[in-house]
N, C-alpha and C positions, 0 to 999 in steps of 0.2 A: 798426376799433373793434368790429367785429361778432363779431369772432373772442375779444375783450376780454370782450365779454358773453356770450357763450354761458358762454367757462372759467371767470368768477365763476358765474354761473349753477349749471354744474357742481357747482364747486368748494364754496360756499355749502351745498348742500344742502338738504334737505329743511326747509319751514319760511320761505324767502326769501319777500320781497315784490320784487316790479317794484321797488321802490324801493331795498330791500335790495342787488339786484344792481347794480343802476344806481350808489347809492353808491360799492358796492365796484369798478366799474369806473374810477370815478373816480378812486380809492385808485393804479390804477395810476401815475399820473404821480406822487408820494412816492417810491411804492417803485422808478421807475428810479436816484432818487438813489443810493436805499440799494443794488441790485442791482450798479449801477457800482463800489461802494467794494468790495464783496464778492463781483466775478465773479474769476474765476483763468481767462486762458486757455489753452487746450490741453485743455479739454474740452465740455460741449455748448457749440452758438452761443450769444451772447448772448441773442437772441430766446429762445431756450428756457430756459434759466435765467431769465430774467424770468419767462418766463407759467409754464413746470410747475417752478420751485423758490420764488420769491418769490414771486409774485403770486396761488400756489397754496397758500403755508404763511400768506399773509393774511389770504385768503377762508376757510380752515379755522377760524382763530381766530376771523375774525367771525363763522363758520355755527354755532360754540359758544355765542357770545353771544346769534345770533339765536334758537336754540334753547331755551339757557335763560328770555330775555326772553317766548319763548313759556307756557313752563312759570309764569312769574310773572305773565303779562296778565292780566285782569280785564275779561271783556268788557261792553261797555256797550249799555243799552238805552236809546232815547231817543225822543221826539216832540217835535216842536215846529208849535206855530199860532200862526197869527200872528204870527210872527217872537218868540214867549216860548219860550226851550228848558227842557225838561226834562229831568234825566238818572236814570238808575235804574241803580246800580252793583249788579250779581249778581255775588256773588264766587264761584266754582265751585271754588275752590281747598279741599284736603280739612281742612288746617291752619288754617282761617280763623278766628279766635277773634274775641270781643264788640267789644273793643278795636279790629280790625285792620277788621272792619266798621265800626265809629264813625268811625274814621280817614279811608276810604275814603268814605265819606258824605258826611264833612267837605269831601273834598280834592274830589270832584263839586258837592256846594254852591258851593264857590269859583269850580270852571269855570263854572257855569249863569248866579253874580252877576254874574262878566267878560262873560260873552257877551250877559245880557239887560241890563247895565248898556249896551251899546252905547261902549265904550270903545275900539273901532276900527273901521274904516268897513267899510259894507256889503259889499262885495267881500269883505274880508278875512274877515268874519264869515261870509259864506255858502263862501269855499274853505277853510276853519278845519272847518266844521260836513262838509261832502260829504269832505274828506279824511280827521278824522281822529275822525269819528263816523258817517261813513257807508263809508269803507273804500274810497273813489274813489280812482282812479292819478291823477296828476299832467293828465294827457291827456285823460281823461272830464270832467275840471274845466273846463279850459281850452275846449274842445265845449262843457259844460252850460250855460257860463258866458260865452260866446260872444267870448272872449277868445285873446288870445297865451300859447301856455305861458310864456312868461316871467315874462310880468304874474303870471301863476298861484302860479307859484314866489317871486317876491318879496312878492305877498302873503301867502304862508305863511310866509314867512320872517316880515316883519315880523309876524303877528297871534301866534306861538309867542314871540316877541320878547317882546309885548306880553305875552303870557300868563304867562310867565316871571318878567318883572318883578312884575309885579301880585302874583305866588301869591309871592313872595320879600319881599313888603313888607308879606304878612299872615304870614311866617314859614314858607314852606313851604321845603323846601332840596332 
């Protein structure tokens, strides 16, 4: 699996997160389906055609999206006391027009109402807050937070869940 991770790694590019590549390593079990229908042999082994033609033309297209994703993020500035969050979205993007600011306002108001409404439980709300506003790997969570990564992971799953819904019921898509 190591070897997994380094070629996403590789492969991925400039711009990856720990999570980035970890995804895209995961991606590999899909792509042996697809690998198997589309190997021809009598030429490289399979292993290799797996990791340097499929699982290399994967991680490419994803290092594009991470890339551009890059190019569109909006980073966020935030404090929180006493368990009240606040967010201060700085758009740094050169295009950013009155509207796309009002917007962007908006759609932070909504996170801050979710998170200080307390509409999911503490846990989820403090690995919600270190992961995905304070920029913590999966790992530093689960350590900060004196937990199993797993627990980690399913709480993030579920509070993005939570989050998801909530901004799709005030119309955000």
């Amino acid at each position: 699996m190591k070897t997994v991770w380094f070629c996403a790694a590789r492969y991925l590019g400039k711009g990856a997160t720990n999570q980035d590549i970890e995804d895209a390593s995961i991606d590999i079990f899909t792509i042996v389906d697809q690998a198997r229908i589309s190997y021809r042999p009598g030429g490289p082994s399979f292993l290799n055609y797996l990791l340097h033609v499929c699982f290399r033309n994967n991680c490419i297209r994803e290092g594009k999206k991470i890339r551009k994703r890059l190019g569109l993020e909006i980073p966020i500035e935030f404090d929180y006391e006493d368990q009240v969050l606040a967010l201060n979205v700085v758009d740094t993007s050169a295009d950013s027009d009155p509207e796309r600011q009002a917007r962007n306002a908006a759609f932070s108001d909504e996170i801050v109402n979710f998170l200080n409404a307390k509409r999911i439980p503490d846990k989820q709300r403090e690995a919600f807050i270190l992961r995905y506003l304070e920029g913590m790997s999966h790992e530093a969570i689960a350590q900060a937070l004196d937990a199993p990564l797993g627990s980690v992971k399913g709480w993030l799953n579920r509070a993005t869940t939570a989050l998801r819904k909530y901004l799709e019921e005030r119309g955000w898509s």
